[in-house]
C-alpha positions as CSV (number, residue, x, y, z in Angstrom):
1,X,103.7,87.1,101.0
2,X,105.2,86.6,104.3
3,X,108.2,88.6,105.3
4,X,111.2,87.9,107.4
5,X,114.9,86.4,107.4
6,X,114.1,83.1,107.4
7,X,112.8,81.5,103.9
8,X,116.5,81.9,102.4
9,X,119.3,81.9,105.3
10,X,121.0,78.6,104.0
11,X,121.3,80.4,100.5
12,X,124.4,82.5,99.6
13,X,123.9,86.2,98.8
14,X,123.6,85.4,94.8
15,X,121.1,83.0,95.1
16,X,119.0,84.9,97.5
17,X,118.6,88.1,95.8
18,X,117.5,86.1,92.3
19,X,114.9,84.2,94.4
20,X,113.8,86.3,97.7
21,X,110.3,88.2,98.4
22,X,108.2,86.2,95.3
23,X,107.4,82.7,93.9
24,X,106.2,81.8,90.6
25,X,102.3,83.8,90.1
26,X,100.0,81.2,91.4
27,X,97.1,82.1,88.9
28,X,99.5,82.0,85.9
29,X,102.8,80.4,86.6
30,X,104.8,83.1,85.3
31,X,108.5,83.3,86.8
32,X,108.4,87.2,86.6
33,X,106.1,88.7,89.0
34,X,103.4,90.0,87.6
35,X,102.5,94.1,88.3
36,X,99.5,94.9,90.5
37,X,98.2,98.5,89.0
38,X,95.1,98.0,90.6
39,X,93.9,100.9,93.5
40,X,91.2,98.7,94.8
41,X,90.2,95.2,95.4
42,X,87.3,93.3,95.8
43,X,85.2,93.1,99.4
44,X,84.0,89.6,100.3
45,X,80.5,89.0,100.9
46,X,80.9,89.5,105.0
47,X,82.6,93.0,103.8
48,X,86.2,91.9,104.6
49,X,89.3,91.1,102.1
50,X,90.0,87.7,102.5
51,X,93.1,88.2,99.7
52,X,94.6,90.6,102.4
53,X,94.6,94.0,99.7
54,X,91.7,96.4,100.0
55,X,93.1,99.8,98.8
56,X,96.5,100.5,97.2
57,X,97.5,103.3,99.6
58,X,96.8,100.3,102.3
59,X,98.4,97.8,100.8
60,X,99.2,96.5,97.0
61,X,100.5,93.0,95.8
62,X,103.5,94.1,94.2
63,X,104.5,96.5,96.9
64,X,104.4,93.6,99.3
65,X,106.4,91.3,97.2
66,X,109.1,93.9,97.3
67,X,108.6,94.3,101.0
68,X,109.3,91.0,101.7
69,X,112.3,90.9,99.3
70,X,114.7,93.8,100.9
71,X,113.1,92.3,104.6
72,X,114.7,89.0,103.7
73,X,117.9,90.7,102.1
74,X,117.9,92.7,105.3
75,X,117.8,89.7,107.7
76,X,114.6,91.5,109.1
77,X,111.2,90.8,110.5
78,X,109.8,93.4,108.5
79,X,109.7,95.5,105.8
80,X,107.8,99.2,104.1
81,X,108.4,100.8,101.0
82,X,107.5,104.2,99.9
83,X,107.6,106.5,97.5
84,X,111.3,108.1,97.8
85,X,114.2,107.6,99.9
86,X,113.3,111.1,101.5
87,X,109.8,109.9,102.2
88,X,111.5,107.3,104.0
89,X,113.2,109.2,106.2
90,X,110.5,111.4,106.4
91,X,108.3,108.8,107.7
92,X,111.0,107.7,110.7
93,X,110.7,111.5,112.0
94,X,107.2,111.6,111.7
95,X,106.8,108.6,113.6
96,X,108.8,110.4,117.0
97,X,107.1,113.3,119.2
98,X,107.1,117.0,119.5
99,X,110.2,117.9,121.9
100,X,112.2,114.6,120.6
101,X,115.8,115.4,119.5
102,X,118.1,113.5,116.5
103,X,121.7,113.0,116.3
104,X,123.0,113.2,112.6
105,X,126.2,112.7,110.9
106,X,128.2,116.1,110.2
107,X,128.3,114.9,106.8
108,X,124.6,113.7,105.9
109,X,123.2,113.4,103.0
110,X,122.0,117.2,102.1
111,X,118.2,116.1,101.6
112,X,118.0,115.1,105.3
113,X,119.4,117.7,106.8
114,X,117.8,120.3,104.7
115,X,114.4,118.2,105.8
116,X,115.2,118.6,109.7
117,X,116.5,122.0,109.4
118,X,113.6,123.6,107.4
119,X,110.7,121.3,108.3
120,X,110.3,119.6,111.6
121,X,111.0,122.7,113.6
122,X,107.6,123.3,113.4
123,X,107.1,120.3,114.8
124,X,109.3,121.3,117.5
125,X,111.7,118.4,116.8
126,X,115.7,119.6,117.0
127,X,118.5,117.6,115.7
128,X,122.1,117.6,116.1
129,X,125.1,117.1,113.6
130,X,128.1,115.5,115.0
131,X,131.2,113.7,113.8
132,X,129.3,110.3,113.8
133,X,133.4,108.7,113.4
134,X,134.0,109.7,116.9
135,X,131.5,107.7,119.0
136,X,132.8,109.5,121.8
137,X,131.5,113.3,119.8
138,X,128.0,111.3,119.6
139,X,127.7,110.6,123.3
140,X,128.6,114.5,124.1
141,X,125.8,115.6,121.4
142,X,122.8,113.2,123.4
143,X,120.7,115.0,125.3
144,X,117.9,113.3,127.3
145,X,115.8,113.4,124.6
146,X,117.6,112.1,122.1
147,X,115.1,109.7,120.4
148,X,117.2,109.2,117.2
149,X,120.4,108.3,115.7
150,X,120.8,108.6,112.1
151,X,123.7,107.4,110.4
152,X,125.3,107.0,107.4
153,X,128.2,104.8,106.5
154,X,129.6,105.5,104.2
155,X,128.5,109.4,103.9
156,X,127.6,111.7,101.3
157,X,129.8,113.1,99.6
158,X,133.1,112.3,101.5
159,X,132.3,108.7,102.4
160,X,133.2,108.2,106.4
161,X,132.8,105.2,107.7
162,X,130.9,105.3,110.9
163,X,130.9,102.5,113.8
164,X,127.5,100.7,113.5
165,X,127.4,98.6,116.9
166,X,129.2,100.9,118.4
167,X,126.7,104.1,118.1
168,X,124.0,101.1,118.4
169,X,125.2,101.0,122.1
170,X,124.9,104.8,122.3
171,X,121.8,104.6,121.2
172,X,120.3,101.5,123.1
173,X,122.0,103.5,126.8
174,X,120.2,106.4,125.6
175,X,116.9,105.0,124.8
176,X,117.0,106.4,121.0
177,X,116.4,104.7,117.5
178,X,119.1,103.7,115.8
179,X,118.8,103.9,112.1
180,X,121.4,103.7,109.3
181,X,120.8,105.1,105.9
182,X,122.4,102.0,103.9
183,X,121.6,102.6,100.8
184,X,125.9,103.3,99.4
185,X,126.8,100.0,100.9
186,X,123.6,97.7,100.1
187,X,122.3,94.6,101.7
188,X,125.3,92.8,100.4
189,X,128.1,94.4,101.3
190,X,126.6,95.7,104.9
191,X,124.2,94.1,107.4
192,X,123.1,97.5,109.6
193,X,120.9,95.3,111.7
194,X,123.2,92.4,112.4
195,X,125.5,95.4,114.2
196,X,122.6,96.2,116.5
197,X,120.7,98.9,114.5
198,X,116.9,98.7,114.8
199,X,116.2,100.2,110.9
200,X,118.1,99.9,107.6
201,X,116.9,102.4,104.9
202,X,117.5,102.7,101.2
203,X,116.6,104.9,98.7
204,X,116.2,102.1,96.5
205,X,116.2,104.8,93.5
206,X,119.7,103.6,93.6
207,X,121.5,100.4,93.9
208,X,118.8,97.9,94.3
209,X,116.9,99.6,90.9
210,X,120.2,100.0,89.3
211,X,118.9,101.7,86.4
212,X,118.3,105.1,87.1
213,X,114.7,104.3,86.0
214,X,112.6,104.5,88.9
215,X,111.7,106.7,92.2
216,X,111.6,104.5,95.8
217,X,112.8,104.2,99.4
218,X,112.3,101.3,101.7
219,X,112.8,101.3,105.9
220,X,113.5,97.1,107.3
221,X,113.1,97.0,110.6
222,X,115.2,94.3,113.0
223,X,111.8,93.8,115.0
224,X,108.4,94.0,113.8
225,X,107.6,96.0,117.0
226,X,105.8,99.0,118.2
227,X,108.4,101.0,116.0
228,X,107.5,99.5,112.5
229,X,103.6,100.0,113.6
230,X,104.3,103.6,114.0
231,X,105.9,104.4,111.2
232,X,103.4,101.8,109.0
233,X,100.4,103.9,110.3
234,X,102.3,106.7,109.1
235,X,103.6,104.9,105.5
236,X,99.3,104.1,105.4
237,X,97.7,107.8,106.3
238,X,100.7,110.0,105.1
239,X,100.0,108.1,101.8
240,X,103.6,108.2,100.5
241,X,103.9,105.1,99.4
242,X,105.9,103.2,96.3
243,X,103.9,102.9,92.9
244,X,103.4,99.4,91.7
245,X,105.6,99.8,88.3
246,X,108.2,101.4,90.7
247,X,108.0,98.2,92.8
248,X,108.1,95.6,89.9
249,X,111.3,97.8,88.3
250,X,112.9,97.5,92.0
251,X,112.4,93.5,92.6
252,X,113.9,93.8,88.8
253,X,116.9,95.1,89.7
254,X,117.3,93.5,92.9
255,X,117.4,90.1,90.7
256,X,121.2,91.3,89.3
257,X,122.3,93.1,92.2
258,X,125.1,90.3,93.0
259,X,126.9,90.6,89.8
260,X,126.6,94.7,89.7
261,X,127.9,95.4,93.0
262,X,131.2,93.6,92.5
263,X,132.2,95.5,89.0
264,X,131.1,98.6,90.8
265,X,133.6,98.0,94.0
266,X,136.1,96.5,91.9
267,X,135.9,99.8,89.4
268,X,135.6,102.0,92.0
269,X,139.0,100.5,93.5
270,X,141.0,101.2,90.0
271,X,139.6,104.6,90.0
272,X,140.4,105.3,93.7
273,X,143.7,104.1,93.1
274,X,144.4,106.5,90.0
275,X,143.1,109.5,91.3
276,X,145.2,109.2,94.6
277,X,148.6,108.9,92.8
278,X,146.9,111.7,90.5
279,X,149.0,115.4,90.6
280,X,145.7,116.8,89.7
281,X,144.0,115.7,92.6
282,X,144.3,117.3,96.6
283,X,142.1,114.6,98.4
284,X,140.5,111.2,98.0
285,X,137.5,109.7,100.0
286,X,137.5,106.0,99.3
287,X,137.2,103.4,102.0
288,X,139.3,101.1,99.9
289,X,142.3,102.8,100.0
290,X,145.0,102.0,102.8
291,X,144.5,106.2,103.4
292,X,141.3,106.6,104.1
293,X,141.3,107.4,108.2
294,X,138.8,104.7,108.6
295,X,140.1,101.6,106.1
296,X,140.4,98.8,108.7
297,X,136.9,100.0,110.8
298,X,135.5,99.4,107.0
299,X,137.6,96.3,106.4
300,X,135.5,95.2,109.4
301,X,132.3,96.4,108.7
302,X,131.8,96.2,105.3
303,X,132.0,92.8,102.6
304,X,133.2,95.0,99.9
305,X,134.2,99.0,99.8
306,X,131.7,100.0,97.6
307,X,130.8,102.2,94.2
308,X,130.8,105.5,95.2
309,X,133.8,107.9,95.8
310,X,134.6,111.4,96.3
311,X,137.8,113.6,95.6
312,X,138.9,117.3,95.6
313,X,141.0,119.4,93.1
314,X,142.6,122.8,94.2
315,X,141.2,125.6,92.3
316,X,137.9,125.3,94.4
317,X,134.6,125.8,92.2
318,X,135.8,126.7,89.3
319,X,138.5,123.9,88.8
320,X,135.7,121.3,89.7
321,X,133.5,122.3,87.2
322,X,136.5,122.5,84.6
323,X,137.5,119.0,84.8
324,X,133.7,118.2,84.8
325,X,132.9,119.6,81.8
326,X,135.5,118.1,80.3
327,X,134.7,114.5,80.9
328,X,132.9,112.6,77.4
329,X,132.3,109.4,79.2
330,X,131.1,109.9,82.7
331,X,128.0,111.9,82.4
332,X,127.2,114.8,84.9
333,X,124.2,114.5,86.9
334,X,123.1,113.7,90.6
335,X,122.0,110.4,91.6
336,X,124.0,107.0,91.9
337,X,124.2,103.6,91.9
338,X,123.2,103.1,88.2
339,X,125.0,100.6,85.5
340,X,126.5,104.4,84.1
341,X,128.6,106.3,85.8
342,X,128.0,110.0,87.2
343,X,129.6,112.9,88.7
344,X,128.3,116.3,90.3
345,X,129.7,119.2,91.9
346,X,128.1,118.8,95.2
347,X,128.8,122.1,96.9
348,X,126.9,123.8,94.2
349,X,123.2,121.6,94.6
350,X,123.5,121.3,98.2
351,X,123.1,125.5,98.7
352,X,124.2,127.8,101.3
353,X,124.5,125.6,104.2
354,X,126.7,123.0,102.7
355,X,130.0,121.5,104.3
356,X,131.3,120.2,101.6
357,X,134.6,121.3,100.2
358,X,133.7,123.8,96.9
359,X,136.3,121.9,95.3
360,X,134.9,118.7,96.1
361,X,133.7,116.4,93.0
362,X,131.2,113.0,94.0
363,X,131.5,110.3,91.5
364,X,128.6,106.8,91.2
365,X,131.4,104.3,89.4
366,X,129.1,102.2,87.3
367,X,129.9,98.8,85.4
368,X,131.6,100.2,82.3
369,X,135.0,99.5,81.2
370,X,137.5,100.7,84.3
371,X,140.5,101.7,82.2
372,X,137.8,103.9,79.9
373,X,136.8,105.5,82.9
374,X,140.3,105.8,84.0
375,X,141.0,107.6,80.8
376,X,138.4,110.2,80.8
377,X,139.1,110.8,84.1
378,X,143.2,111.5,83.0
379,X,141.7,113.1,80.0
380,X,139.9,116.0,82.5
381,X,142.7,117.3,84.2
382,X,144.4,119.3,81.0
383,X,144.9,123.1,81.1
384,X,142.1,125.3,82.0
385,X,139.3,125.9,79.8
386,X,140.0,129.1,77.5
């Protein structure tokens, strides 16, 4: 299966996600793809692997189908995926030097930050958090050897939107990576690489599954270059790599991502709008809204605003979790990007170092019904539990 952005450029988004990364099985004809559980595969008779696959931590069928998918949905030359998002960010880190030094968004995701803070110091790797909304913040915080830039747009939990090509300049003038975690936005609504990043990453647990029902990550790289050979050597020793059911469940969901992504933006829109004209509610973080300090930079940027949203109550802790627990519909529970929808109390998994506001609640809008989300959400903000 042969990756890249060409095979489906005349196509529109909706037709390439139903199509991209397989063909009908050439042994069978079936128009699913069929799921490669196999570890090993049969040496030819001069000892090599003329099918290409030779050992499933190597290299496996299904995993190569889905590689090529999210490279084409990507507009990239190439594609990995592995195990987890985090093992997809691991793997970026792994592949820089001792002494290297990262630039991070002030408002990462906790995973990665709690990964660079408690892990690669013994690698004697340093990283930086800054304000990745103020390019000028994120040319102070480079240091010669700055190697990296990770960012997110939008962020988790308060969803800032971050200049891609911009910080891509940064980065090219300093010499560093420049990777974007865009797994809130998707290959539809955001094209990282087309802005000048050199890798887009997802945690494809989320939005491209879309079913809460499987573990992945994937890294697509703009060139298939001495960059994506460092980090494959360390996706094929490291051995974190995606399981084949996990694979086949992924190019699954990818096959409806066109029509989920627009009910979740266009929910997450209704529900934006209610909660800021809410008396219950202090703060909103939604790109969609005319508010949010960086609407028109994600008017630009993005195709579509999204399905994920944050917003604060006063009463810190305490009144989060009240209006939490009081919810019937939306279900409380960390992850995202699922047909359901979800909330969680973010201060309270990310630990002592968080930033985030203790009042702060992050909510996945899924597919359902936006006026019966609307109406738990109203139904939450009565009187105090007794």
């Amino acid at each position: 299966m042969t990756a890249g952005p060409d095979r489906y450029n005349n196509q529109s988004a909706e037709t390439r996600v139903v199509h991209t990364g397989w063909e009908p099985d050439a042994l069978t004809g079936s128009i699913s793809p069929p799921v490669h559980f196999s570890s090993t595969f049969q040496r030819d008779l001069d000892g090599g692997y003329d099918a290409g696959f030779s050992y499933a931590r190597e290299n496996n069928p299904t995993r190569a189908m889905l590689e090529a998918a999210i490279a084409e949905l990507e507009s990239a030359e190439h594609a990995l995926c592995f195990s987890s998002g985090m093992a997809a960010i691991t793997a970026v880190v792994q592949a820089m030097s001792a002494g290297d030094h990262a630039v991070v968004s002030d408002d990462a995701y906790h995973g990665t930050t709690t990964m660079l803070r408690d892990v690669f110091p013994r690698w004697n790797f340093e990283f930086t958090q800054a304000d990745l909304t103020n390019p000028d913040a994120v040319r102070k915080a480079v240091r010669p050897n700055t190697r990296l830039i990770w960012i997110e747009t939008p962020t988790n939990p308060r969803v800032k939107v971050a200049d891609i090509a911009a910080l891509a300049q940064i980065g090219r003038d300093a010499g560093a990576v420049v990777a974007v975690d865009n797994t809130w936005a998707t290959p539809l609504l955001q094209s990282p690489l087309d802005l000048g990043a050199d890798i887009a990453m997802h945690a494809t647990t989320k939005y491209l599954g879309g079913h809460s029902d499987l573990l992945g990550g994937a890294l697509a790289f703009r060139e298939n270059n001495e960059l994506a050979a460092r980090i494959a050597q360390v996706q094929k020793l490291c051995g974190a790599v995606a399981a084949p059911f996990d694979c086949w469940l992924t190019l699954r969901g990818i096959r409806t991502l066109a029509v989920r992504m627009p009910k979740h933006c266009e929910n997450a829109q209704a529900v934006a709008e209610f909660l800021e004209s809410h008396a219950g509610v202090e703060r909103i973080h939604y790109p969609g809204l005319a508010s949010h300090p960086q609407h028109e930079l994600a008017q630009r940027q993005m195709k579509a605003f999204g399905g994920m949203l944050s917003f604060e109550v006063p009463g810190g802790r305490e009144r989060a979790f009240e209006v939490a627990n009081r919810l019937r519909l939306i279900k409380r529970a960390t992850s995202l990007g699922g047909v359901e929808s979800l909330i969680e109390h973010r201060a309270s998994i990310e630990g002592p170092h968080t930033p985030t506001p203790e009042g702060l609640l992050r909510m996945s809008v899924g597919i359902e019904s936006a006026a019966d989300l609307i109406a738990d959400l109203d139904g939450s903000f009565g009187e105090t539990l007794g």
